[in-house]
C-alpha positions as CSV (number, residue, x, y, z in Angstrom):
1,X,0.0,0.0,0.0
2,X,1.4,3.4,-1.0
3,X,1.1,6.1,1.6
4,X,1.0,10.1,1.2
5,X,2.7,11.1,4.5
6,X,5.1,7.9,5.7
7,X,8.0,5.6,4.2
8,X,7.9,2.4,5.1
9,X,10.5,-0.3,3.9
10,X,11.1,-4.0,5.6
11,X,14.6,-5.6,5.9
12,X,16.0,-8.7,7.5
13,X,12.9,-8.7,9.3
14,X,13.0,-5.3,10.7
15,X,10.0,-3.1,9.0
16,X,11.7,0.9,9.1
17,X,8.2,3.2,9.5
18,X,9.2,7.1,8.8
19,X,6.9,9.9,9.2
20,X,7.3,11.9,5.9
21,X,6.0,15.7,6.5
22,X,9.7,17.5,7.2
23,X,8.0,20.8,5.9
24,X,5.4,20.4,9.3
25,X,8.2,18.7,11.3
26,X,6.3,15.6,10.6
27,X,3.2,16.9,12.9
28,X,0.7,14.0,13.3
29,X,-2.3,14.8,11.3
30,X,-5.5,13.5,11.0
31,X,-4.3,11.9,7.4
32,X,-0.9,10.9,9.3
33,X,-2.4,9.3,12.6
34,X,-4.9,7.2,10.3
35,X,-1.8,6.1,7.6
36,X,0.1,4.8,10.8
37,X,-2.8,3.0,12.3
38,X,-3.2,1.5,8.9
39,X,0.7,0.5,8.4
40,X,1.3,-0.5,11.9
41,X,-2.0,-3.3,11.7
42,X,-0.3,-4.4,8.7
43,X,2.8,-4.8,9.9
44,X,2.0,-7.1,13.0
45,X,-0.1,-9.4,10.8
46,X,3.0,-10.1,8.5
47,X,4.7,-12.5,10.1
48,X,8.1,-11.7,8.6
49,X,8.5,-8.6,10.6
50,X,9.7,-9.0,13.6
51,X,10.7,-5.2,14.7
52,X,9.4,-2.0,13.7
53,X,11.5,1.1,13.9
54,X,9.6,4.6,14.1
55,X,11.3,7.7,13.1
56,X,10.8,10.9,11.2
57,X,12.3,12.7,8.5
58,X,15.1,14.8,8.2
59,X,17.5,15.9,11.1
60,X,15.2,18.1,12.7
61,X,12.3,16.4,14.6
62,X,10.8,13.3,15.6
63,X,7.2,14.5,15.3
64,X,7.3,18.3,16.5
65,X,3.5,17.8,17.8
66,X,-0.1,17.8,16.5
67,X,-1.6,19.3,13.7
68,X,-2.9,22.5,15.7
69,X,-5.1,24.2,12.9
70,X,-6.9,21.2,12.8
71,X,-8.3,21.4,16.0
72,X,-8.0,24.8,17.2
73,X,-11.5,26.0,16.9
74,X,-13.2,22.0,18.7
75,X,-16.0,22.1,20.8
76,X,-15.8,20.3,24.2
77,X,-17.5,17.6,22.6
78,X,-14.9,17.5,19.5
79,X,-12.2,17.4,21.9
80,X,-13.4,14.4,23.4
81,X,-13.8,12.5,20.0
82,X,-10.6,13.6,19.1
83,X,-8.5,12.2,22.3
84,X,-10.4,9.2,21.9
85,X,-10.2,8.1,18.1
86,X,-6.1,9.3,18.6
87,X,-6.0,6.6,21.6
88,X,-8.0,4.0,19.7
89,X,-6.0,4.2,16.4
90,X,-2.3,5.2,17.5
91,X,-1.1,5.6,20.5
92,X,-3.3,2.5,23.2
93,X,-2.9,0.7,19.6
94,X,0.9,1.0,19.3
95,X,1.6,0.4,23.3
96,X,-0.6,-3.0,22.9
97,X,0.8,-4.0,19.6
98,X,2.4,-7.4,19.4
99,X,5.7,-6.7,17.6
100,X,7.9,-4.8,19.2
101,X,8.0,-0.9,18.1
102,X,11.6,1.2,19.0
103,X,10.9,4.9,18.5
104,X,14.3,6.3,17.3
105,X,13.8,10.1,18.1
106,X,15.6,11.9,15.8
107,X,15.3,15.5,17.1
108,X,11.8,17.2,18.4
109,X,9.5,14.6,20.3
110,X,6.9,17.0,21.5
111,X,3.7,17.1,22.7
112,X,1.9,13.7,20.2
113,X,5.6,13.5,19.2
114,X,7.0,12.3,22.7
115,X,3.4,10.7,23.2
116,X,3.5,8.6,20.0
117,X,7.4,8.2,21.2
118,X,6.4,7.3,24.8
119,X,3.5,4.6,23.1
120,X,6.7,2.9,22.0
121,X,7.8,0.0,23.8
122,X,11.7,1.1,23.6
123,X,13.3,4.6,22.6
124,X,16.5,5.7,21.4
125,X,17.5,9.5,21.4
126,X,20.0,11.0,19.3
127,X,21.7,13.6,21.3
128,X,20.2,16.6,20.0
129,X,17.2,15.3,20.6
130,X,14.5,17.7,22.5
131,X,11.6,16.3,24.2
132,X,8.4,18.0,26.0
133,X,4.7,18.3,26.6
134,X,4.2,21.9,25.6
135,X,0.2,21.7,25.7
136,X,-1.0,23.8,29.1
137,X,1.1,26.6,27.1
138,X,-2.1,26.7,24.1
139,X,-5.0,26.1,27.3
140,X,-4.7,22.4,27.1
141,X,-3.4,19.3,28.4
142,X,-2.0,16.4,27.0
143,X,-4.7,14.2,25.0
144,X,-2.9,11.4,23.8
145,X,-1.4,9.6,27.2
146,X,0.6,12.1,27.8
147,X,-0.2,12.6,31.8
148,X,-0.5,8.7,32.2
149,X,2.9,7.2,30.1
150,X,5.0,10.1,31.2
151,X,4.0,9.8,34.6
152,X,4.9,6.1,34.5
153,X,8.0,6.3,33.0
154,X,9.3,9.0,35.0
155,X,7.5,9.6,38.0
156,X,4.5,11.7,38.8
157,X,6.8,14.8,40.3
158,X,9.2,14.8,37.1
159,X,5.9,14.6,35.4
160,X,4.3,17.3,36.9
161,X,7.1,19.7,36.2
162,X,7.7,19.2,32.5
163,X,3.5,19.5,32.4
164,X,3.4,22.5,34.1
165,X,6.5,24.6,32.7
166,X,6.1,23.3,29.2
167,X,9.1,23.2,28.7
168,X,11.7,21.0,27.0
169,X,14.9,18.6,28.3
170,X,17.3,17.4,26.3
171,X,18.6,13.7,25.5
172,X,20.6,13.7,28.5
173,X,18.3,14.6,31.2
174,X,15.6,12.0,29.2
175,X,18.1,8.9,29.8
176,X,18.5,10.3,33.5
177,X,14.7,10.6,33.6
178,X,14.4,7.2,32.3
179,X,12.0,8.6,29.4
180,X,15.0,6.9,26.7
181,X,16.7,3.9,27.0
182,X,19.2,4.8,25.2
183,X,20.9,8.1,23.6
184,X,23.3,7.9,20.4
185,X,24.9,10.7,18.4
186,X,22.6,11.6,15.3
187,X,24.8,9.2,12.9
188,X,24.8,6.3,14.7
189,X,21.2,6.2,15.8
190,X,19.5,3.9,13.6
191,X,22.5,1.3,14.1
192,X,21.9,1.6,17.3
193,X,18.0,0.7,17.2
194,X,19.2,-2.5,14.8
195,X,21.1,-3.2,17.2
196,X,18.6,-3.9,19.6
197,X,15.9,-5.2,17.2
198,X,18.4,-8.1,15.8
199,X,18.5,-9.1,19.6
200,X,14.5,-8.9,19.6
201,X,14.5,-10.5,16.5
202,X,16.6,-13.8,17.5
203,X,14.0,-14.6,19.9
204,X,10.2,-16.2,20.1
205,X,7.8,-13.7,18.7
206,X,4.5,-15.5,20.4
207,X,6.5,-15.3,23.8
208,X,7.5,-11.3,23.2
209,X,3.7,-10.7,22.4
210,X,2.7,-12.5,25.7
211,X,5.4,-10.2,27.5
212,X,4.3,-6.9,26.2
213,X,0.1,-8.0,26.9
214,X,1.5,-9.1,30.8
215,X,3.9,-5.7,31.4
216,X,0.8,-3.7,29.9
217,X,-1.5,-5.4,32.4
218,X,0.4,-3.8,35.0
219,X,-0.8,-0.7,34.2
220,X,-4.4,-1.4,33.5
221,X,-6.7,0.1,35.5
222,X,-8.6,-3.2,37.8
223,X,-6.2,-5.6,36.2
224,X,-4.3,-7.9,38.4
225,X,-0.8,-7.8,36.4
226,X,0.3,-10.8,38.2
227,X,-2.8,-12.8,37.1
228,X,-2.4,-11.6,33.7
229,X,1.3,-13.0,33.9
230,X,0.3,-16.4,35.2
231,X,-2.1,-16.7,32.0
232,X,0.3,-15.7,29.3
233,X,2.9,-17.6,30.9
234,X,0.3,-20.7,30.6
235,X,-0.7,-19.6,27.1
236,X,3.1,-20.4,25.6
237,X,3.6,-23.8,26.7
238,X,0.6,-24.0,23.9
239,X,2.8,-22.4,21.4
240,X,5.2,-24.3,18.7
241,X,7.8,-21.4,19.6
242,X,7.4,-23.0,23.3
243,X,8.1,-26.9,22.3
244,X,11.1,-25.5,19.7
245,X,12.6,-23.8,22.3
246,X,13.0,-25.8,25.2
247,X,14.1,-28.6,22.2
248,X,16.6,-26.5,20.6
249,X,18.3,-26.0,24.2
250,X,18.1,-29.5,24.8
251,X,19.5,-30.2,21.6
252,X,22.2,-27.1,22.2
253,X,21.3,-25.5,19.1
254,X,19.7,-22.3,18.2
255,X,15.9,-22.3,17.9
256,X,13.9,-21.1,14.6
257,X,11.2,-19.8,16.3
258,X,8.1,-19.1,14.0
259,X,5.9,-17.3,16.3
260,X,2.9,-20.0,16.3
């Protein structure tokens, strides 16, 4: 499927997703949050990917926020709809997807930016990147999981600061924050986010699904996370990638998980 505001290329079973509107600093759009929802469902049903690694284009940003004009003039009512359908088609729908998504912010990660980033289950900062919740400074508040991710990640005080001052840190205070798991310089960023997917990639795919479902439960509200471990750990000794790789270490060789 050809879309009008991402690139999207797979390799070696690594799918590379880039948000394509440098002129807007790839601000997420209606159009752009609909063309990702649409290319991320694709991507966990094909069974050859095994990582995806989000980025945008150009040197300059990450995704530099929402799409203001689109929204500026909403009714309460609008606004409501709007939070919503971007939970339900990006950002709840990337944090619950199967296959493992690393964000490699590439400069600006603000306001949707750093929430899209922070919907990521791993992220790698280059180190001029600049991240921040700027919304109380336009007379609103973070709408796409902004006050709940960031407040996980970090910590509700850290949270409350950069939510309140609108303001921006840098890579290095992010990786001190625990917001990044990892900062690179600019040029060795995407090596460094293949790194870590060809480690992803060596293992079972049905397992790393069950891992991300029983960490999310966690963080469900009136789910018991430890419950929801004890079922997923049940579910894989169901799974072909389950009885090839307990046989493949009792063989001593290296599995071929198939993610069944």
């Amino acid at each position: 499927m050809s879309y009008q505001n991402l690139l999207l290329r797979s390799e070696n079973g690594i799918a590379y997703l880039t948000i394509n509107r440098p002129d807007k600093l790839n601000a997420l759009n209606k159009q752009t949050i609909s063309e990702l929802h649409t290319a991320f469902s694709a991507l966990d049903k094909d069974a050859s990917v095994r990582a995806i690694i989000l980025t945008g284009s150009g040197e300059k940003a990450f995704v530099a926020g929402a799409d203001i004009s689109e929204f500026a003039a909403f009714s309460i009512d609008q606004g409501k709809a709007l939070s919503k359908d971007g939970h339900d088609q990006l950002f709840d729908f990337v944090e619950r997807l199967g296959t493992p998504v690393i964000a490699a912010v590439n400069g600006f990660a603000l306001g949707g930016g750093l929430e899209l980033a922070m919907s990521c289950h791993v992220r790698v900062a280059s180190n001029n990147a600049k991240m921040g919740l700027p919304e109380v400074s336009l007379g609103v508040i973070p709408g796409y999981g902004g006050t709940q991710r960031l407040a996980q990640l970090i910590g509700r005080g850290k949270a409350f600061e950069l939510i309140f001052t609108a303001g921006m840190i840098s890579a290095a205070e992010a990786i001190q924050w625990g917001l990044v798991n990892h900062v690179t310089t600019p040029a060795e960023l995407l090596a460094k986010c293949e790194e870590i997917a060809f480690k992803i990639i060596k293992n079972s795919p049905s397992a790393i699904a069950s891992a991300i479902r029983a960490v999310n439960a966690g963080f469900a509200d009136g789910v018991n996370g430890y419950q929801a471990e004890i079922d997923e750990f049940g579910k894989c000794f169901g799974t072909g990638d389950f009885k090839e790789g307990t046989t493949a270490f009792l063989e001593k060789r290296k599995p071929q998980f198939s993610g069944k």
